[in-house]
C-alpha positions in Angstrom: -11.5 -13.4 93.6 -13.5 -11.2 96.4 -10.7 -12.9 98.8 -7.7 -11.3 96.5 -9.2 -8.1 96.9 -9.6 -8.3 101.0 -5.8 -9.8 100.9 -4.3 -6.5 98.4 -6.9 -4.0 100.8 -5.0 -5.2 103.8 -1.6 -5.2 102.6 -2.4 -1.6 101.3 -3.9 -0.5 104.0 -0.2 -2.5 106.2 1.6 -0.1 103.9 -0.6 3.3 104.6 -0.2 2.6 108.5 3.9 2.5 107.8 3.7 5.6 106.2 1.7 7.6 108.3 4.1 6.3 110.9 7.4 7.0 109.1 6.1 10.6 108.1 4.3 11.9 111.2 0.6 12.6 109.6 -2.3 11.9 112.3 -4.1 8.5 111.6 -7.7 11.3 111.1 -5.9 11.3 107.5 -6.1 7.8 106.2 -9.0 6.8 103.9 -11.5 4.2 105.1 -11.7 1.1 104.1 -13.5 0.6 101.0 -17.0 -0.1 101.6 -18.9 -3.8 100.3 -20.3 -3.7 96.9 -24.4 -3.8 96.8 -27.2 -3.5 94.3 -30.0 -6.1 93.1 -29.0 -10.0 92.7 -31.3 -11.6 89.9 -32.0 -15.2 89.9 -34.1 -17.9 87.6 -34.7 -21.3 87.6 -36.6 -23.0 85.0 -37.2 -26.9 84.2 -39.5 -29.2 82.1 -38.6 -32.4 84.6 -41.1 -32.6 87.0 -39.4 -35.7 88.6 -36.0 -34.1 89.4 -35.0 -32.5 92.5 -31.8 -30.3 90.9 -33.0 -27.3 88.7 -31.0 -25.6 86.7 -30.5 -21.5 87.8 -28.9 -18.6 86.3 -27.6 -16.1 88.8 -26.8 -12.1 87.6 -26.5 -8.6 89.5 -23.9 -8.3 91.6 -22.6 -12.3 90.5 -23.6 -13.7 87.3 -23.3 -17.8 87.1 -25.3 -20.5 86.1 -25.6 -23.4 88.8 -28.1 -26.2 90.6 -30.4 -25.8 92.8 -30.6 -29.0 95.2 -33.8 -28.9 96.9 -33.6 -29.4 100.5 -35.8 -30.7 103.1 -37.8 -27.6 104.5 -37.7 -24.7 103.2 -33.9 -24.7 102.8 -32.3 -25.3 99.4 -28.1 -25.1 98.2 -27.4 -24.1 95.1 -24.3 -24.9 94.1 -21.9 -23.2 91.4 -18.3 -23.9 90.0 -16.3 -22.3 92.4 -18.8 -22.2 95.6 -22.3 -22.7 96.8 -25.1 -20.5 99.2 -28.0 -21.5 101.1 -31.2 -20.6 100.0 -34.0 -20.2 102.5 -37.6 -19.6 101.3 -41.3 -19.0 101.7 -43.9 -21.3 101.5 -45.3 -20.1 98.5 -48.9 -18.2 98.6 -51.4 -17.7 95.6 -53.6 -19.8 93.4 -53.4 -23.6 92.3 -56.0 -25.3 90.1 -56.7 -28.6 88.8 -58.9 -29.3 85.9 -59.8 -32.8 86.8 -60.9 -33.8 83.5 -58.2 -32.2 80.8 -55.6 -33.2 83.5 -54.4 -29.7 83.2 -52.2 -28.0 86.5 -51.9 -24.4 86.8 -49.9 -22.8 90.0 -49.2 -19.4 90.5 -47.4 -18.5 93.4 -44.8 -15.5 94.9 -43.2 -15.5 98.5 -39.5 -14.4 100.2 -36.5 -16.2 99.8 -32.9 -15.2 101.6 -29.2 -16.1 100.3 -26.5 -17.0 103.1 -24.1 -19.1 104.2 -22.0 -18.8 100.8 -18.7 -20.8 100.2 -15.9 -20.0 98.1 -16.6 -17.1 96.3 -19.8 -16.5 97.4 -18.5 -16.2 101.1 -20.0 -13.4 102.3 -22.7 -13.2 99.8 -26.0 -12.2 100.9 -29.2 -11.3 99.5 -33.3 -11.4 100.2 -36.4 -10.2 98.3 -39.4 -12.5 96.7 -39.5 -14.8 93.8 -42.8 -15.4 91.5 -43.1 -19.6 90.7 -45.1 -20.4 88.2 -45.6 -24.0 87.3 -48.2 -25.6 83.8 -48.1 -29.2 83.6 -50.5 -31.8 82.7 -50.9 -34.9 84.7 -51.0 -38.7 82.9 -54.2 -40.6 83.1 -54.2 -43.9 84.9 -56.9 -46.2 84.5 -59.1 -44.0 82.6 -58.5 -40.9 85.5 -55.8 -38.0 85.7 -53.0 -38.9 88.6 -51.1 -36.7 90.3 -49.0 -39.5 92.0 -47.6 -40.6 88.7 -44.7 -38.4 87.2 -46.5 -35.6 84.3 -47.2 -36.0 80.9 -45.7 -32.5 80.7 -44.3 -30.2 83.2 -42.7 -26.3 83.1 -41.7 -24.4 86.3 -40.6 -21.1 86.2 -39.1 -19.4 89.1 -37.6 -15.9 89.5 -36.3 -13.7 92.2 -34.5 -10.4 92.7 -33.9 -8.4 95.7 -31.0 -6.2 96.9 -27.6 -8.0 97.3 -24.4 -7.4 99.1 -20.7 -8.9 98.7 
């Protein structure tokens, strides 16, 4: 859709030029081009699998969609949406983690920086940055008699969400 708009913007602005030309007015007249749309990009992700590598995430601001996030190696993740995909490049996250060795019970609070770029399809040209706030409750299985972190959770909830200003 963003392309459609570059695509009418040029043949307008084809058309203006031709005009100008036709009619004598100096080119100091002609309006500039219209400029990229910004404001504040909201995104959440939220799952109960703590085995998975593909979360769910609901986009909204400047794009609302609902998509996966594919967890990357690094720091680096794509999330991926009908009609495109970005790149999502993040902190490591910083704040608190405890583990209650015997109620089995995880607790993680943490909040870092995260940018949006290389977008595809519609989100070509798509940008954004700001920090996300992860917060993550699960309770590990016992294994002979002792909570594991090595086996997959009894119970698991992550919560992630992120805003920061966004351009198009």
């Amino acid at each position: 859709m963003f392309q459609r708009y570059r695509l009418i913007g040029a043949a307008a602005a084809v058309a203006a030029s031709a005009t100008i030309a036709l009619t004598g007015l100096s080119a100091a007249s002609a309006s500039p081009a219209r400029p990229a749309a910004t404001g504040t990009e909201h995104l959440q992700l939220m799952t109960t699998n703590g085995t998975t590598n593909k979360v769910p995430v609901i986009i909204h601001g400047l794009v609302t969609a609902s998509g996966v996030d594919h967890e990357g190696k690094g720091n680096t993740d794509t999330f991926t949406f009908a009609g495109g995909s970005f790149k999502v490049t993040h902190s490591s996250g910083k704040g608190s983690q405890h583990f209650n060795s015997k109620t089995c019970l995880l607790q993680v609070a943490q909040h870092g920086t995260y940018r949006i770029h290389n977008g595809t399809g519609k989100f070509k040209g798509f940008s954004a940055h700001g920090t996300y706030h992860l917060s993550i409750l699960a309770l590990a299985r016992k294994v002979h008699g002792k909570c594991s972190m090595k086996a997959a959770p009894a119970a698991f909830q992550q919560l992630i969400q992120a805003s920061g200003p966004a351009s198009r």
